[in-house]
PDB file of N, CA, C, O and CB in Angstrom:
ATOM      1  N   UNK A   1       9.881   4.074   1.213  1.00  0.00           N
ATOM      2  CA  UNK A   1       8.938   3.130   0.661  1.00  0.00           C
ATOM      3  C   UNK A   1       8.324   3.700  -0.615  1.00  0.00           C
ATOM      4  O   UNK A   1       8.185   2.995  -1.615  1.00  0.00           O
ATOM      5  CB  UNK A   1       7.849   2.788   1.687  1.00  0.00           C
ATOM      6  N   UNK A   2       8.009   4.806  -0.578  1.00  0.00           N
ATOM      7  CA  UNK A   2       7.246   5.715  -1.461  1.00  0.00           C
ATOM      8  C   UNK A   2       8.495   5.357  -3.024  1.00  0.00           C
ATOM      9  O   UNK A   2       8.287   4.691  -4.038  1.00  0.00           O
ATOM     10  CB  UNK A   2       7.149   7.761  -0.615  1.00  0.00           C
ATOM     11  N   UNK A   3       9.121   5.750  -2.804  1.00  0.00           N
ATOM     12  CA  UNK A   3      10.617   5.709  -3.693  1.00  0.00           C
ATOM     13  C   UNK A   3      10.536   4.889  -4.261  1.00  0.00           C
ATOM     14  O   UNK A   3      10.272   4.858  -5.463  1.00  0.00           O
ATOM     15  CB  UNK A   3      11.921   5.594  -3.175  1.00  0.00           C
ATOM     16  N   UNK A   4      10.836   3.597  -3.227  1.00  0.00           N
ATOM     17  CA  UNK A   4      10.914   2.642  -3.723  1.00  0.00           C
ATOM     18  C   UNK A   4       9.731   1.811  -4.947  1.00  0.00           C
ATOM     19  O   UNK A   4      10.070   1.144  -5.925  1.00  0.00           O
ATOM     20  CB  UNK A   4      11.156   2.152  -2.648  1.00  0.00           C
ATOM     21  N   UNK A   5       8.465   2.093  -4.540  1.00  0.00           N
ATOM     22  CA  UNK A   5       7.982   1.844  -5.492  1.00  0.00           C
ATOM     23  C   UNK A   5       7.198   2.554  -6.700  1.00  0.00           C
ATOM     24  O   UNK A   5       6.371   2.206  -7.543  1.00  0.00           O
ATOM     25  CB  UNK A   5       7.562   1.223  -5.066  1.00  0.00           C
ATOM     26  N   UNK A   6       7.836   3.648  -6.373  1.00  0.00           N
ATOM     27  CA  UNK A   6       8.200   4.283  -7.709  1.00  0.00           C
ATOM     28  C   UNK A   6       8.657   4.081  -8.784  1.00  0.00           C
ATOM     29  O   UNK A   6       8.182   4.131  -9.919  1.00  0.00           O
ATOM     30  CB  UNK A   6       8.714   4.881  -7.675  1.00  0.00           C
ATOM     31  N   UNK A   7      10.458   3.639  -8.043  1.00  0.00           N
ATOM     32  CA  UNK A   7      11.133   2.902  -9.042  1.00  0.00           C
ATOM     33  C   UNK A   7      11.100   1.356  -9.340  1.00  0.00           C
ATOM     34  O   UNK A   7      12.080   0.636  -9.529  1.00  0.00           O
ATOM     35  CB  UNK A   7      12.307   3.182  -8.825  1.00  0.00           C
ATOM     36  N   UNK A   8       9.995   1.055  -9.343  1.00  0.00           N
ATOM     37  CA  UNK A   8       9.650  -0.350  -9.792  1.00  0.00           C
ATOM     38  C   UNK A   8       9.245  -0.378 -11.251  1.00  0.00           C
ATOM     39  O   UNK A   8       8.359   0.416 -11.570  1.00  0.00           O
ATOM     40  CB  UNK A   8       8.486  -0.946  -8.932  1.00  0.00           C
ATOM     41  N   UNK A   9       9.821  -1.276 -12.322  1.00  0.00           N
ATOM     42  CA  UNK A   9       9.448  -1.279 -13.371  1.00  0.00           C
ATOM     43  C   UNK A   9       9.017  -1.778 -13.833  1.00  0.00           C
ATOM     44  O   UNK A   9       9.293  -1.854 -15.030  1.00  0.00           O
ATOM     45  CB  UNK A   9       9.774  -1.174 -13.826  1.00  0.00           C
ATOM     46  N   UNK A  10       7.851  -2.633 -13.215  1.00  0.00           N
ATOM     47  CA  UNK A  10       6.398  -3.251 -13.500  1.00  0.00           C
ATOM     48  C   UNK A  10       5.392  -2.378 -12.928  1.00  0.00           C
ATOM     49  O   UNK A  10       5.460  -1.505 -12.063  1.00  0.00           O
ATOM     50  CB  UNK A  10       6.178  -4.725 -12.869  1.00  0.00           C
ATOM     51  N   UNK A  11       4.489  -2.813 -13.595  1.00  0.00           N
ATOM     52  CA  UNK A  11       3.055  -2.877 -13.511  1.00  0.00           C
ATOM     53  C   UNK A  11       2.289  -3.930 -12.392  1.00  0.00           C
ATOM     54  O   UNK A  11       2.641  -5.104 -12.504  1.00  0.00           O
ATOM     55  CB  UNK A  11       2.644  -3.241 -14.919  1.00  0.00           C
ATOM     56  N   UNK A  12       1.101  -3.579 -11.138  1.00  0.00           N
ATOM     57  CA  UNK A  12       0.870  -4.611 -11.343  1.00  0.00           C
ATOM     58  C   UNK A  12      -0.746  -4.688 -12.090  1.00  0.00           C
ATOM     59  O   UNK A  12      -1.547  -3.753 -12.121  1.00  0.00           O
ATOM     60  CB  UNK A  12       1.173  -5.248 -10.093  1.00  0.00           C
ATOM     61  N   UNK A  13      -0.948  -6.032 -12.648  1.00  0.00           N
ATOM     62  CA  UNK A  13      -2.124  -5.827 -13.362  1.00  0.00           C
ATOM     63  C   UNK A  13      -3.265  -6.788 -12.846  1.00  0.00           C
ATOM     64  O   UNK A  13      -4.396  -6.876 -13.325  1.00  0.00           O
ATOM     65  CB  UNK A  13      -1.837  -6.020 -14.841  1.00  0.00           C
ATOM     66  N   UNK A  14      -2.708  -7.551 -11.685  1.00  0.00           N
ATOM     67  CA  UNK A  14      -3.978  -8.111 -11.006  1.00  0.00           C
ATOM     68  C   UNK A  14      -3.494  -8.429  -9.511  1.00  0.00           C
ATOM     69  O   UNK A  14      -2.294  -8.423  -9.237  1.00  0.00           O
ATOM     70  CB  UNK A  14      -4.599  -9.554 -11.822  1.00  0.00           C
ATOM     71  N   UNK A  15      -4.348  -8.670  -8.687  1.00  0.00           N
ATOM     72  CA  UNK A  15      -3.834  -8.473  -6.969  1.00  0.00           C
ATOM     73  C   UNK A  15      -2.776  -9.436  -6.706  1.00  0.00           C
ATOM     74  O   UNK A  15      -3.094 -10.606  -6.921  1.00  0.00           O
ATOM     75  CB  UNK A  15      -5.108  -8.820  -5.725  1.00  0.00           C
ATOM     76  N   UNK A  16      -1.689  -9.239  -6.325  1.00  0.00           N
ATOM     77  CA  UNK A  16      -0.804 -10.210  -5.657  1.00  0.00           C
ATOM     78  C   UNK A  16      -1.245 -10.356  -4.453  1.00  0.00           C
ATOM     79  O   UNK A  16      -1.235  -9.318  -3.792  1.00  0.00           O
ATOM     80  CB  UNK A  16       0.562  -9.889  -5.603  1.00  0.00           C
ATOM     81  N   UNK A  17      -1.754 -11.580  -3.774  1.00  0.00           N
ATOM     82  CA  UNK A  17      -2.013 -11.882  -1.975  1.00  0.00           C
ATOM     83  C   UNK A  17      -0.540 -11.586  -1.447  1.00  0.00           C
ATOM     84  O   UNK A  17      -0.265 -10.647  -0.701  1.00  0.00           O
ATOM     85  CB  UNK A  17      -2.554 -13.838  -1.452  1.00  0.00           C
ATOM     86  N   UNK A  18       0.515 -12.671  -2.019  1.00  0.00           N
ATOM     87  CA  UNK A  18       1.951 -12.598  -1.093  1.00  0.00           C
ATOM     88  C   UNK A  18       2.030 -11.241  -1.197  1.00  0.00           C
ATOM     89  O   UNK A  18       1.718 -10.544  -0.230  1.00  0.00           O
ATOM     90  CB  UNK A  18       3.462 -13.420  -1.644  1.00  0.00           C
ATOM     91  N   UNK A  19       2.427 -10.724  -2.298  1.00  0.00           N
ATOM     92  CA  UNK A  19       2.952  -9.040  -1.909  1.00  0.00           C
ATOM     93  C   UNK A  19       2.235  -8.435  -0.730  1.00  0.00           C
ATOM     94  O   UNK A  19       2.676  -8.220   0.400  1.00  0.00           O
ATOM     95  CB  UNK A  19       2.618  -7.888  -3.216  1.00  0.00           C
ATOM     96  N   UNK A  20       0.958  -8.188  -1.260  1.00  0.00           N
ATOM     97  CA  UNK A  20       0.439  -7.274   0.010  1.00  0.00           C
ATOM     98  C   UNK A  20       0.328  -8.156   0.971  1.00  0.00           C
ATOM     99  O   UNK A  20      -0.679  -7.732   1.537  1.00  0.00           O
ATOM    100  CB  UNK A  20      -0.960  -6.486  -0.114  1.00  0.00           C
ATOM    101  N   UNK A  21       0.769  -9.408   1.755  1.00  0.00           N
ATOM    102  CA  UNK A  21       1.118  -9.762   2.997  1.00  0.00           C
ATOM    103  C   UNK A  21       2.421  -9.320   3.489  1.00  0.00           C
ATOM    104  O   UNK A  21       2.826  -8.751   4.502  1.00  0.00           O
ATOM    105  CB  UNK A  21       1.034 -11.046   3.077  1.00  0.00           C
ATOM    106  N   UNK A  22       2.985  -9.829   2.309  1.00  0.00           N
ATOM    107  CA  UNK A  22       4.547  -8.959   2.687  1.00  0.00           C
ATOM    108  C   UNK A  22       4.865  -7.196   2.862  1.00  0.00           C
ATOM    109  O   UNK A  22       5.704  -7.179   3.763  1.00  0.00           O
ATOM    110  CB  UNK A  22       5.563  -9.329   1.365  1.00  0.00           C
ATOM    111  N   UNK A  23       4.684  -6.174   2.571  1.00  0.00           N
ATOM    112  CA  UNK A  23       4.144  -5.160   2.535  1.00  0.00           C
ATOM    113  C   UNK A  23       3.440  -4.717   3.660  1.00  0.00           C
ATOM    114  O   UNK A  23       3.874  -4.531   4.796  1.00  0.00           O
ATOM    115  CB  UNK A  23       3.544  -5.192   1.628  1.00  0.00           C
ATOM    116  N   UNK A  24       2.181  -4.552   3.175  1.00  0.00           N
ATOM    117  CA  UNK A  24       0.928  -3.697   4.232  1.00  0.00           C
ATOM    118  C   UNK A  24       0.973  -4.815   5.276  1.00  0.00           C
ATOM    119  O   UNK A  24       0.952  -6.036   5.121  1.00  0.00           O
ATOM    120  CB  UNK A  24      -1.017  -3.396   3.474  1.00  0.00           C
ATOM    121  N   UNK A  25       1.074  -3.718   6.892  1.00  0.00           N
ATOM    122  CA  UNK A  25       0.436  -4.289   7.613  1.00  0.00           C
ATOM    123  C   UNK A  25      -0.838  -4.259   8.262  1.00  0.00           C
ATOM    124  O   UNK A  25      -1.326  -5.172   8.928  1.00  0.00           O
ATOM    125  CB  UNK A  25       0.991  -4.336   8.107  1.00  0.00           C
ATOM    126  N   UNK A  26      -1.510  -2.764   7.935  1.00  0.00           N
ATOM    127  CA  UNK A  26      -2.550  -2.684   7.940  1.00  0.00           C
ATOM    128  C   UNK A  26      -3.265  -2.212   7.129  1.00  0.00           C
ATOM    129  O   UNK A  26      -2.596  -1.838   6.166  1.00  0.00           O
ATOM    130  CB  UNK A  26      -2.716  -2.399   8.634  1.00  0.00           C
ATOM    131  N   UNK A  27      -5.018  -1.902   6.925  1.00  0.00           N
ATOM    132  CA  UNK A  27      -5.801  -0.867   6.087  1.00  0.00           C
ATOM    133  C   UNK A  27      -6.660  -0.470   7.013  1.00  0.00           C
ATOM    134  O   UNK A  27      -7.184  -1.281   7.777  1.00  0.00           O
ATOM    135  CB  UNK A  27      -6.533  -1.335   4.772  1.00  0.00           C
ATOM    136  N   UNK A  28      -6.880   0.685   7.051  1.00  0.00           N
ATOM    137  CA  UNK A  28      -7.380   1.190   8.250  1.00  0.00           C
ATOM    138  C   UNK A  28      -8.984   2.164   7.127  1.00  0.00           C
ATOM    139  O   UNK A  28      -8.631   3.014   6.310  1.00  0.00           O
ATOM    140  CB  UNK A  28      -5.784   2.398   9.349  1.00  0.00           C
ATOM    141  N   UNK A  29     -10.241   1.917   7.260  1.00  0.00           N
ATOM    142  CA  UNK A  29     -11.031   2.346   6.555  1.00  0.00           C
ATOM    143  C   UNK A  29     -11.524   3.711   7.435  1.00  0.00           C
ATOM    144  O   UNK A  29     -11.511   3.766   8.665  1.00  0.00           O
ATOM    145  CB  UNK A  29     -11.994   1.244   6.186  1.00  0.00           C
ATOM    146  N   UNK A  30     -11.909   4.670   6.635  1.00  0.00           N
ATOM    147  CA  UNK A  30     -12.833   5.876   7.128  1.00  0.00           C
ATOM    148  C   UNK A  30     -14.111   6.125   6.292  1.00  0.00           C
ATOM    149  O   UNK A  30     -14.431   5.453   5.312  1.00  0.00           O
ATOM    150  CB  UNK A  30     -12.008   7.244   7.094  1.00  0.00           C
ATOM    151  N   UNK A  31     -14.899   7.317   6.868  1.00  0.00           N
ATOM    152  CA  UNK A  31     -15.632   7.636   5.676  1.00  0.00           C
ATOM    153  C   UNK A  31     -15.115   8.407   3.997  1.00  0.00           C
ATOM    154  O   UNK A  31     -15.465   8.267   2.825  1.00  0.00           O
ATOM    155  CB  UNK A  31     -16.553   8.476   6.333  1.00  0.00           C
ATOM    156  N   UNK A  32     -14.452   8.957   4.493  1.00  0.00           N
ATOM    157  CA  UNK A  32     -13.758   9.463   3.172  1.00  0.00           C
ATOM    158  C   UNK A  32     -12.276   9.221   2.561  1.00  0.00           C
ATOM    159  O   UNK A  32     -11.691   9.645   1.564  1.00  0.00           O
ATOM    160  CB  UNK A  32     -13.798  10.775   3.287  1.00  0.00           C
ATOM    161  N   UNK A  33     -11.986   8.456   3.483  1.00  0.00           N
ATOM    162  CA  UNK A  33     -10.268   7.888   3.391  1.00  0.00           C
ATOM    163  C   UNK A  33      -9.975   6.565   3.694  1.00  0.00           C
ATOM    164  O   UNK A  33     -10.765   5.901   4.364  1.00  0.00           O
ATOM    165  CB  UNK A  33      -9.281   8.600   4.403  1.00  0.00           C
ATOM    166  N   UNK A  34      -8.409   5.871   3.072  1.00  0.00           N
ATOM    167  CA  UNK A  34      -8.269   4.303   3.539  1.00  0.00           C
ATOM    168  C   UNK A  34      -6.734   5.129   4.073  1.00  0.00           C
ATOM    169  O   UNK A  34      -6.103   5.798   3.254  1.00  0.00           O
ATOM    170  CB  UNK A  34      -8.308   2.591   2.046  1.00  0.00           C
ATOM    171  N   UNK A  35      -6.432   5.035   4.985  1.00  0.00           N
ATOM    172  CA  UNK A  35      -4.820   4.706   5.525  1.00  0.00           C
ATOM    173  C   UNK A  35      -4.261   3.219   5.342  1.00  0.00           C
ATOM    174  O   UNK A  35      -4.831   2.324   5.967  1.00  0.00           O
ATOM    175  CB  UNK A  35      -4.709   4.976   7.220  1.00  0.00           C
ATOM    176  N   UNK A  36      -3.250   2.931   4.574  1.00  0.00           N
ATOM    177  CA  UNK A  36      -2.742   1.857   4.287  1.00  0.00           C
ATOM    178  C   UNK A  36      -1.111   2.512   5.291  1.00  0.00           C
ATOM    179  O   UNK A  36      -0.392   3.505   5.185  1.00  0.00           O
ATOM    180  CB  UNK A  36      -2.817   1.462   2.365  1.00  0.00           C
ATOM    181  N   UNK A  37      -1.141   1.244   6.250  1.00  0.00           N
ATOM    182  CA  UNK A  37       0.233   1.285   6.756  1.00  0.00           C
ATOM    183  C   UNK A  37       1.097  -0.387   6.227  1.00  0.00           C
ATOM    184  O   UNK A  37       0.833  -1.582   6.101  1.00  0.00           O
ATOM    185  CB  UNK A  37       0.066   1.535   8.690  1.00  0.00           C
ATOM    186  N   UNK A  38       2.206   0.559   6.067  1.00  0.00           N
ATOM    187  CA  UNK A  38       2.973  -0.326   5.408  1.00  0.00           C
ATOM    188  C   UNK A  38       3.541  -0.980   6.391  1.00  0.00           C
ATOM    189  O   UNK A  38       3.519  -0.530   7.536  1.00  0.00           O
ATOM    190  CB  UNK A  38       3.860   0.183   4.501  1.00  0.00           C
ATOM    191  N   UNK A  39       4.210  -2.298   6.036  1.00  0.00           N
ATOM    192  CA  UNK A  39       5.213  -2.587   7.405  1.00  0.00           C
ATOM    193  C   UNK A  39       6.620  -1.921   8.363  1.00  0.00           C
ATOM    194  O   UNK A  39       6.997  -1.861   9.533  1.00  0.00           O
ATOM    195  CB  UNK A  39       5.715  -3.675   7.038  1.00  0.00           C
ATOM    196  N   UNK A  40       7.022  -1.531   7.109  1.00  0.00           N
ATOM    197  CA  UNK A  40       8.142  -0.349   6.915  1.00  0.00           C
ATOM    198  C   UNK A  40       7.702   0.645   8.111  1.00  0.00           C
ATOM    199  O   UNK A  40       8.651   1.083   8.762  1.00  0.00           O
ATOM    200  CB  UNK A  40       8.080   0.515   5.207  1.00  0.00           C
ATOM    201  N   UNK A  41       6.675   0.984   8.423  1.00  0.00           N
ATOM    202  CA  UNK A  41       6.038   2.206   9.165  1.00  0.00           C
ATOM    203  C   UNK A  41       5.262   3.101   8.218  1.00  0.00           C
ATOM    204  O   UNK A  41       4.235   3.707   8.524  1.00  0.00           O
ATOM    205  CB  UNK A  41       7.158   3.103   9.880  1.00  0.00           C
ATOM    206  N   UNK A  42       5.781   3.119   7.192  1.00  0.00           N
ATOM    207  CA  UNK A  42       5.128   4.749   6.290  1.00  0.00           C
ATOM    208  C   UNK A  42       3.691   4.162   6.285  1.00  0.00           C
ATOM    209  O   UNK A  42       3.216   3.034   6.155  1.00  0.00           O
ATOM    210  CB  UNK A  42       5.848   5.237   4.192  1.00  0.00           C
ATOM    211  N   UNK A  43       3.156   5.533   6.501  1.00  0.00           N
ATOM    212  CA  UNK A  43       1.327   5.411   6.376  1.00  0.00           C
ATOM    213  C   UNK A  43       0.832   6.525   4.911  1.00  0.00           C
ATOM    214  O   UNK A  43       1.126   7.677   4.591  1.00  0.00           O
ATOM    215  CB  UNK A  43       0.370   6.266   8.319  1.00  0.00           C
ATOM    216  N   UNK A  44       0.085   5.606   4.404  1.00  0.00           N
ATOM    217  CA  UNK A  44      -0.318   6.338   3.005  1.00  0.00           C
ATOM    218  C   UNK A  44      -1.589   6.520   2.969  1.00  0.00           C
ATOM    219  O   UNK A  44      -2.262   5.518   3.212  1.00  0.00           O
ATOM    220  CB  UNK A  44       0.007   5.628   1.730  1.00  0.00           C
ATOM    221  N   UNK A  45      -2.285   7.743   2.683  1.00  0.00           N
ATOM    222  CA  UNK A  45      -4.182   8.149   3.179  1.00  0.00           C
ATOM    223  C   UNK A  45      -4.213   8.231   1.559  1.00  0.00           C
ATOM    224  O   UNK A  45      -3.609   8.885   0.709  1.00  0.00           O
ATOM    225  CB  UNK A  45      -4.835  10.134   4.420  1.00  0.00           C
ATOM    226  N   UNK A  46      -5.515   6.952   1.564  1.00  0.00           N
ATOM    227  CA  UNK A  46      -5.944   7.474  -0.069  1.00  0.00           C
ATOM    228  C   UNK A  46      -7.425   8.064  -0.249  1.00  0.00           C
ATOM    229  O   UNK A  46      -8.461   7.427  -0.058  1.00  0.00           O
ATOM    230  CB  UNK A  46      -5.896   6.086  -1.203  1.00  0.00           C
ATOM    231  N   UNK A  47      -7.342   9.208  -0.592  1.00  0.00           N
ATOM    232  CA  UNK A  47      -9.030   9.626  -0.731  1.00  0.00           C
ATOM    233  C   UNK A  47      -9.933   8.697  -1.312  1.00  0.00           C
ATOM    234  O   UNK A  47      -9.537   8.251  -2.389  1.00  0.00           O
ATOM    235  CB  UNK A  47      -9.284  10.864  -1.630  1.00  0.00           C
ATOM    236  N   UNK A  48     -11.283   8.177  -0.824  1.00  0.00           N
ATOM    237  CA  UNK A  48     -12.711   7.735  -1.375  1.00  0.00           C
ATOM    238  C   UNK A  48     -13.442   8.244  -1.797  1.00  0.00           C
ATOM    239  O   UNK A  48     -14.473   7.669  -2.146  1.00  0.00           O
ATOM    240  CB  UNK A  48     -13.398   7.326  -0.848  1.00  0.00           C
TER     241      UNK A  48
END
């Protein structure tokens, strides 16, 4: 997943709803972190 949108050769420059329905199935909030799980399975922790 990671890869993959790596090699994407856009930008995005304002929120797509469909994408991230299609995509993430969850966001999981903490105090200092968001875990975004993808549908794929891969889980991505972004620092706050």
């Amino acid at each position: 997943m990671t890869d993959f949108l790596n090699e994407q050769s856009y930008e995005l420059e304002e929120y797509d709803e469909q994408l991230v329905r299609r995509l993430i199935e969850k966001v999981t909030v903490f105090d200092n972190k968001l875990t975004v799980e993808f549908k794929s399975g891969v889980e991505i922790d972004v620092l706050i």
